[in-house]
Backbone bond lengths (Angstrom), bond angles and torsions (degrees), N, CA, C in turn:
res aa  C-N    CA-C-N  psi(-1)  N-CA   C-N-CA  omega(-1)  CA-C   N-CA-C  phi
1 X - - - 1.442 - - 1.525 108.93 -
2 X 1.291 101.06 132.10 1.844 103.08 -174.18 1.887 96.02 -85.52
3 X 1.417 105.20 156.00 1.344 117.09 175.82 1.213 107.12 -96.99
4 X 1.342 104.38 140.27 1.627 123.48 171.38 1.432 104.88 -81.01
5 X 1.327 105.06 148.99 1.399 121.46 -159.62 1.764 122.45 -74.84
6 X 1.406 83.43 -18.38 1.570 104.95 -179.44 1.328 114.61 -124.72
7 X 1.164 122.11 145.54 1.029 117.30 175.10 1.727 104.46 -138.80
8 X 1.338 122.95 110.45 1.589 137.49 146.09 1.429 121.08 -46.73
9 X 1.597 107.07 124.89 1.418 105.49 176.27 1.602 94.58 -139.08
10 X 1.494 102.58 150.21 1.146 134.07 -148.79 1.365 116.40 -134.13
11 X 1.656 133.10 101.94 1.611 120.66 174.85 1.080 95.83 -115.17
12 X 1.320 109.24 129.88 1.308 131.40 156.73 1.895 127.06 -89.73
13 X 1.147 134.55 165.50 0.993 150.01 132.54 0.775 122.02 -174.64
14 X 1.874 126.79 136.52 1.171 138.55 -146.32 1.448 130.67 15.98
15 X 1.343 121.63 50.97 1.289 152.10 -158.34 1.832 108.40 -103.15
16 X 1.357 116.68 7.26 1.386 132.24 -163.58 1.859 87.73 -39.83
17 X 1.336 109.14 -51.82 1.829 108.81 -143.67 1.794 94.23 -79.92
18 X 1.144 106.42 2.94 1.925 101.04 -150.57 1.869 91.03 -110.62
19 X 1.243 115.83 -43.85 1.162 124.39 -147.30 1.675 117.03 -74.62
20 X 1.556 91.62 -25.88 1.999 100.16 178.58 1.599 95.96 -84.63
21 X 0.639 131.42 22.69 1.925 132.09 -173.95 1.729 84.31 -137.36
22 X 1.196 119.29 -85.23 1.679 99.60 -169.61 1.528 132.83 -47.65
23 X 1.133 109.33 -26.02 1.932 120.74 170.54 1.676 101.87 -89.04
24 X 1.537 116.88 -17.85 1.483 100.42 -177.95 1.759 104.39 -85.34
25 X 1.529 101.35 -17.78 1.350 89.54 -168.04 1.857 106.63 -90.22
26 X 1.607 112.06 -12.42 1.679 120.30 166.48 1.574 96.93 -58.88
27 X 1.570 121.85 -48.53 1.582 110.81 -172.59 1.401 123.31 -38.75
28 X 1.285 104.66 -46.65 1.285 144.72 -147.78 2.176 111.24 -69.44
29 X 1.487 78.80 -41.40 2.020 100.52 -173.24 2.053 89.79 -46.41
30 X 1.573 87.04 167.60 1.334 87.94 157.99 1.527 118.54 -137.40
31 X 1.663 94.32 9.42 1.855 76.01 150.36 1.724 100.77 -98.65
32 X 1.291 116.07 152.25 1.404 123.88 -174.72 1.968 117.68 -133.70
33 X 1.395 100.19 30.36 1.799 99.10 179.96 1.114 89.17 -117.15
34 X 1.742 103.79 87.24 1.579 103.76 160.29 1.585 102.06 -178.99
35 X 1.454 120.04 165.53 1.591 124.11 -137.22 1.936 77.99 -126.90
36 X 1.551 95.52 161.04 1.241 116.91 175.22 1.447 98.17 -126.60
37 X 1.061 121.89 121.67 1.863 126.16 148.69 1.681 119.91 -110.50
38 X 1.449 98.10 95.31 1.558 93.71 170.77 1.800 121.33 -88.55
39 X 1.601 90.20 141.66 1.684 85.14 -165.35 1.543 99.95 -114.47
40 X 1.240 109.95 105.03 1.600 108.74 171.46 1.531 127.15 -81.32
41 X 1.330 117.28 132.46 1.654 124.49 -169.72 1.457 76.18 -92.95
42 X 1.290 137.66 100.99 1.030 135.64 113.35 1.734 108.98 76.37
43 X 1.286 128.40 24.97 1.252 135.70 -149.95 1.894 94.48 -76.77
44 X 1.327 93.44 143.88 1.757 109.84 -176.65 1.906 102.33 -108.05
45 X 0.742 97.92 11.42 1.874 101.37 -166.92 2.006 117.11 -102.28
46 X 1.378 77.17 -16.37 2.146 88.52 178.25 1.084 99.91 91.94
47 X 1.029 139.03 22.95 1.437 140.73 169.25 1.819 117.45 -58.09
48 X 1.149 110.17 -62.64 1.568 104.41 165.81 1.773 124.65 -60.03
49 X 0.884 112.26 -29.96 1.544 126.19 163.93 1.484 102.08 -65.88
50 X 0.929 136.34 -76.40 1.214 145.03 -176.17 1.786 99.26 -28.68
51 X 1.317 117.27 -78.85 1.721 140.34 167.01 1.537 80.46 -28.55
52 X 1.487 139.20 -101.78 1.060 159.08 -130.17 1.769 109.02 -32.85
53 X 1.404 115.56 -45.61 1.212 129.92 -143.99 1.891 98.34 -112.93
54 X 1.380 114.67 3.13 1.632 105.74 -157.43 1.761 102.24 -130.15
55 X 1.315 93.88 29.21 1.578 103.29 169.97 1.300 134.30 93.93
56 X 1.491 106.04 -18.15 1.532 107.73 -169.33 1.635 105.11 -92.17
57 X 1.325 82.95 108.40 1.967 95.89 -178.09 1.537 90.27 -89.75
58 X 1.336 137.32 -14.74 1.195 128.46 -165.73 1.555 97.77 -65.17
59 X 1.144 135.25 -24.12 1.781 130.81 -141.97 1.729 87.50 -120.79
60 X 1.444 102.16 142.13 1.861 142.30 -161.30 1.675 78.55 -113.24
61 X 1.386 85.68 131.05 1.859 83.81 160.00 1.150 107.75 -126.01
62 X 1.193 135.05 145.47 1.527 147.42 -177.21 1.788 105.11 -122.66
63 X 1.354 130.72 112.08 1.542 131.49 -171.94 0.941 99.19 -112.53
64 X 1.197 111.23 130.80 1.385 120.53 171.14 1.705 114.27 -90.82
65 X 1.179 116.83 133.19 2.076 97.96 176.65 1.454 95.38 -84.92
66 X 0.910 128.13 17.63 2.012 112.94 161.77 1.518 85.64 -169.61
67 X 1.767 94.39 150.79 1.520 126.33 158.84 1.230 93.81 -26.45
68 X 1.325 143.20 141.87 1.426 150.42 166.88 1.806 89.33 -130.87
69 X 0.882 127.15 4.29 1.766 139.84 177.58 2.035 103.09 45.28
70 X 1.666 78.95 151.71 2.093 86.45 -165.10 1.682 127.30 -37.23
71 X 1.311 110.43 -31.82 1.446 103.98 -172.99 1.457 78.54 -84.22
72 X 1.155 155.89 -134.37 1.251 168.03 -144.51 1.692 109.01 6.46
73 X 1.595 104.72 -39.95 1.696 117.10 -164.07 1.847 83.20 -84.37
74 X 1.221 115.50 -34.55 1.827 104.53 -168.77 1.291 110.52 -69.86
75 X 1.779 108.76 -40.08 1.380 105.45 178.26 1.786 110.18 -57.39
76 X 1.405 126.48 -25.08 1.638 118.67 -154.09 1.797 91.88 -83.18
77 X 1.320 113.78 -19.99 1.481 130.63 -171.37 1.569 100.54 -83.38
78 X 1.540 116.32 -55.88 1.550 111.32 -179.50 2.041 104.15 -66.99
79 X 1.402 116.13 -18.16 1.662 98.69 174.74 1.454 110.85 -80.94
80 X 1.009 109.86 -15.46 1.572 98.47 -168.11 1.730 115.97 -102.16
81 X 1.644 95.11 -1.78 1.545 106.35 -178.52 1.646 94.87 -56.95
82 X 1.823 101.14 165.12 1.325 100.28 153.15 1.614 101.08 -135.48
83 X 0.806 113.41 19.39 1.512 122.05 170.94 1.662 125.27 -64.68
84 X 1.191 129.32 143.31 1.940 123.08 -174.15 1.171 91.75 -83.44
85 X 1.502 132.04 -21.04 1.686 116.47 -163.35 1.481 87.53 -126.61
86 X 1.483 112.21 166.38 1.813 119.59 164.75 1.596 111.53 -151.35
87 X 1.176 99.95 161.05 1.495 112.53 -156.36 1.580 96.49 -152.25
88 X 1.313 102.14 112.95 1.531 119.54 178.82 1.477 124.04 -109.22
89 X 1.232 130.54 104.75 1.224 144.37 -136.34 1.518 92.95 -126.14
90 X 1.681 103.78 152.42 1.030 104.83 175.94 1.336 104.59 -109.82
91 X 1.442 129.55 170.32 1.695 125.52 -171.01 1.243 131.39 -87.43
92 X 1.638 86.98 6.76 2.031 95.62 167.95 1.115 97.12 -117.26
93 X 1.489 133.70 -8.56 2.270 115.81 161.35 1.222 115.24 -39.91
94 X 1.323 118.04 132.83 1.014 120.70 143.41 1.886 106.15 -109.30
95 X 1.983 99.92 147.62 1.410 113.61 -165.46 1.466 98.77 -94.72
């Protein structure tokens, strides 16, 4: 599998109201060679469930079992990228 050039990273927690507007508006771009990894601290709100069921196969989820807090959750998102460029978003952007 070839790597997309970009790679989007994404921390969430308890982000339920923010998150169908920020991944709807990644759908949306029209350049499209590039990966989403959302990294959840552990969110109690249905937030990954919510994501889970509404189509976007584009998005990697990474769970954390506890808050591991944002710089820590971006770094687990920037190791697992395979992208040359990265783009760290917060979970109420919309692109």
């Amino acid at each position: 599998m070839c790597s997309p050039p970009v790679s989007v990273i994404i921390v969430n927690f308890n982000g339920h109201r923010y998150l169908m507007n920020c991944l709807a508006s990644l759908s949306r771009q029209t350049f499209h060679d590039f990966e989403v990894i959302l990294v959840d601290n552990a969110s109690e709100d249905g937030s990954v469930e919510l994501i889970e069921g509404q189509g976007f196969e584009f998005v990697r989820f990474l769970r954390n079992p506890e808050n591991f807090g944002f710089a820590r959750a971006n770094n687990q998102g920037i190791e697992e990228s395979r992208g040359k460029f990265l783009i760290t978003l917060n979970n109420d952007t919309e692109a």
